[in-house]
N, C-alpha and C positions, 0 to 999 in steps of 0.2 A: 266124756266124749266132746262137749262142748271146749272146755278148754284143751284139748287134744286139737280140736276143728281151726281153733283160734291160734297156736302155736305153729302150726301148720301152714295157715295165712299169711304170719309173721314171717316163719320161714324163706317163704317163697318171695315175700314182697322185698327181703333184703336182699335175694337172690338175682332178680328180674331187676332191680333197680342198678345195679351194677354195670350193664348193659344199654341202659335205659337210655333213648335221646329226649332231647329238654323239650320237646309238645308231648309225649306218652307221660313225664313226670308233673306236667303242668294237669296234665289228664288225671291222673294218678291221684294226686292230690286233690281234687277238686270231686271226685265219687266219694275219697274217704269225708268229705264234707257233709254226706249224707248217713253218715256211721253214729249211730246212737249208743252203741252195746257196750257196758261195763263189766270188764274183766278182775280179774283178782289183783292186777298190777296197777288199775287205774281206768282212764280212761281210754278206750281201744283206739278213739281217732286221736288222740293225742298222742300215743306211741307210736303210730304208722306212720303219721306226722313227726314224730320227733328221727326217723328212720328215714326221709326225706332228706330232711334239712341235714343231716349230719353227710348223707349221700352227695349231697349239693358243695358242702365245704370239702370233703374229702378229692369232689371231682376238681373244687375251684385251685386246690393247693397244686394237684396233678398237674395242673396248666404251667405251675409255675414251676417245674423239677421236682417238685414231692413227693412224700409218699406217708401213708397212714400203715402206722406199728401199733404193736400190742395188742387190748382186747379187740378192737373192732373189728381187725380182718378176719381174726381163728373163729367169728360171731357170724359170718355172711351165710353160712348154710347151715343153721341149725337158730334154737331160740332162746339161748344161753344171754345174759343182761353184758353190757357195756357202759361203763360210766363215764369215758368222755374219749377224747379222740386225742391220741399222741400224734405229733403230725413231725417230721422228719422234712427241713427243709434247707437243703444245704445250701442256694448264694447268701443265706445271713450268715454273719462275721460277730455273734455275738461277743467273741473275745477283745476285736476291736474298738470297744464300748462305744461306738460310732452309728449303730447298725438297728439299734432295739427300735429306733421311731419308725421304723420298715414294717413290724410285724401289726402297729394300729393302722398303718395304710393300707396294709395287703385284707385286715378283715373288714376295712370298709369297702374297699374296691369287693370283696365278697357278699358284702349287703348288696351290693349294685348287682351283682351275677346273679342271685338268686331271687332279688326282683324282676329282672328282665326274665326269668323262670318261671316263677310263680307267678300269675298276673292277678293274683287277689289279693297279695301284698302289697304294701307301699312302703316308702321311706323310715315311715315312724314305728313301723310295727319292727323294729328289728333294731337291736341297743348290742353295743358291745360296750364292756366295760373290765378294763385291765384288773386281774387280779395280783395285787401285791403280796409275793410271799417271800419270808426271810429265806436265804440262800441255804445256809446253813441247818434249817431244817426240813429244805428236799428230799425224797426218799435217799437214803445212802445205796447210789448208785453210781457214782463218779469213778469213772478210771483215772480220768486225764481232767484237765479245768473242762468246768462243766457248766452249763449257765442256761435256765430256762424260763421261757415266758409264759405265764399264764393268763388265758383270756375268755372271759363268759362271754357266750355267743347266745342271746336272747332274741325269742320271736313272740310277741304278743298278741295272743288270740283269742275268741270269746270264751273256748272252752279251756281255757288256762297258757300259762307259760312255758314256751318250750326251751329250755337253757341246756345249753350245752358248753361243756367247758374243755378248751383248745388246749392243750398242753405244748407247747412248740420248740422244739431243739433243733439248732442249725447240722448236729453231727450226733448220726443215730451211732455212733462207734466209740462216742467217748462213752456210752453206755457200760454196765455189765450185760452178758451176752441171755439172753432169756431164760424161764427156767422149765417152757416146756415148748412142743414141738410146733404147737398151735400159736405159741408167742414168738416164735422166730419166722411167720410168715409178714410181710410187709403187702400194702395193698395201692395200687397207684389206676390212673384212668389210661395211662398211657403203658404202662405194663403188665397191668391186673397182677396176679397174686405171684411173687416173688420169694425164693427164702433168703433172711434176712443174713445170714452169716452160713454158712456152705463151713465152715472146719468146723464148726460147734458137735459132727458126730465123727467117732473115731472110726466104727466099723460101718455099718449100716445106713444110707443116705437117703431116705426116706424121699419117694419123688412129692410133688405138690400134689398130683392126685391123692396120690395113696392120705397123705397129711390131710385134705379135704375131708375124702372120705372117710376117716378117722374119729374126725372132729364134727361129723354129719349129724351120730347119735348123741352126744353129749360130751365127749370123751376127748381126755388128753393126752399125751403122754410126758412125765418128768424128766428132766436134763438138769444133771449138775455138772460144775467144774473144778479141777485143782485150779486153787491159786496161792499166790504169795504166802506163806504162814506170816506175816504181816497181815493181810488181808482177811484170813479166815473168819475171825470175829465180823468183819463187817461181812463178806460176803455172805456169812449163814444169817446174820440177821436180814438182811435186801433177799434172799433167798427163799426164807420161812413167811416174813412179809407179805411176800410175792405169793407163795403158795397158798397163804391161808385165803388173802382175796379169790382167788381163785377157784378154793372148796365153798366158799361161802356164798358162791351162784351155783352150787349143785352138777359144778364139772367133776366127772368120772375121772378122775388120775389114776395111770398106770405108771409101771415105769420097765422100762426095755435094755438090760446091759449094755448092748451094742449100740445105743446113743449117746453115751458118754463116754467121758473122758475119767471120772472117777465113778469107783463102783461103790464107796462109802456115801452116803447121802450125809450133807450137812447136821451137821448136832442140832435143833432147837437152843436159841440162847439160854432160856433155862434152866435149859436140862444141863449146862456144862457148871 
């Protein structure tokens, strides 16, 4: 009952923070300072907090044309884990190799936002630090040239470190198209919950309520698609990938004919 009570809090605090203006979250933040209680996952004011600050950069990209894909949206009403925040920000030009010193200006200009928010932060409790990864071994997801920036978004506090790590692409489209109905929703402050690609289902168009509520109890739905026989190989790998992260926080998959475009689900790479 206790951890029922605590998932529930969770819940609602991703839910209500969505909406939130910046004195109710400065509020917000400042009772969980008074949160002692230690859960199965850790420490309770350290996740409510860490569900803050990821809130705070999700709004600060929305300022700028953004929008936040993947796990974090299909996560706001229910108490399913997210491990960092893809963020969809289309005036960068990464292909112009002109444009990457944009994305360390835009998460300090983001330090600055969520200190004039918080006001028990300050300058030094809050590090970003570019993480360098080979290109090459990015998830195989590339349709088209594909270029992504990685960035640890650090906040240092007495009760531990809260790190978040930014994933950042200029064009959510050069993507493959998601693999379930909860991953094709997109989340911005100036749009709220959008679907991310509208052809992705053949028969069946599932509205964003319905997808909310879907995704309320724990629960997904699977989507695959034809592609290239070129492609096959890579796409069931990016595919299975995809899937098994997603069993592996105890999301319910189903899967529904009339949201796809193929009724064969991908092979497993092993299994071929």
């Amino acid at each position: 009952m206790v951890e029922r009570l605590e998932n529930l809090t969770i819940a609602s605090y991703r839910s209500n923070l969505l909406n939130a203006k910046a004195v109710s979250i400065n509020e917000m933040w400042n009772k969980i300072g008074t949160i002692s209680a230690i859960s199965e996952r850790g420490s309770y004011r350290q996740e409510l907090r860490r569900e803050i600050i990821a809130q705070l950069l999700a709004n600060f990209f929305s300022l700028l044309g953004g929008c936040i894909f993947g796990s974090w949206p299909r996560t706001r009403n229910n108490t399913k884990p997210w491990r960092d925040l893809d963020i969809s920000l289309p005036l960068l030009n990464f292909a112009s190799g002109t444009e990457r010193w944009k994305v360390e200006l835009f998460l300090n200009s983001a330090k600055n936002y969520i200190h004039d928010i918080i006001n028990s932060l300050n300058g030094s409790d809050i590090s970003i630090r570019d993480v360098i990864k080979d290109q090459t071994e990015v998830d195989t997801t590339i349709v088209n040239d594909y270029q992504l920036s990685t960035i640890d978004f650090s906040v240092y506090l007495p009760e531990g470190i809260i790190s978040i790590q930014c994933d950042i692409v200029n064009d959510i489209n050069c993507l493959y198209l998601p693999v379930t109905i909860g991953s094709n929703l997109t989340w911005s402050k100036t749009s709220n919950f959008q679907i991310r690609n509208k052809t992705i289902y053949s028969i069946d168009k599932p509205s964003i309520e319905n997808i909310l509520e879907f995704l309320k109890d724990g629960k997904d739905i699977k989507i695959w698609h034809d592609v290239d026989s070129s492609k096959k190989d890579e796409y069931a790998k990016y595919y299975w990938k995809r899937i098994t992260l997603i069993q592996m926080d105890n999301i319910n998959l189903h899967f529904r004919p009339a949201y796809g475009f193929c009724h064969h689900e991908p092979i497993k790479p092993s299994e071929t």
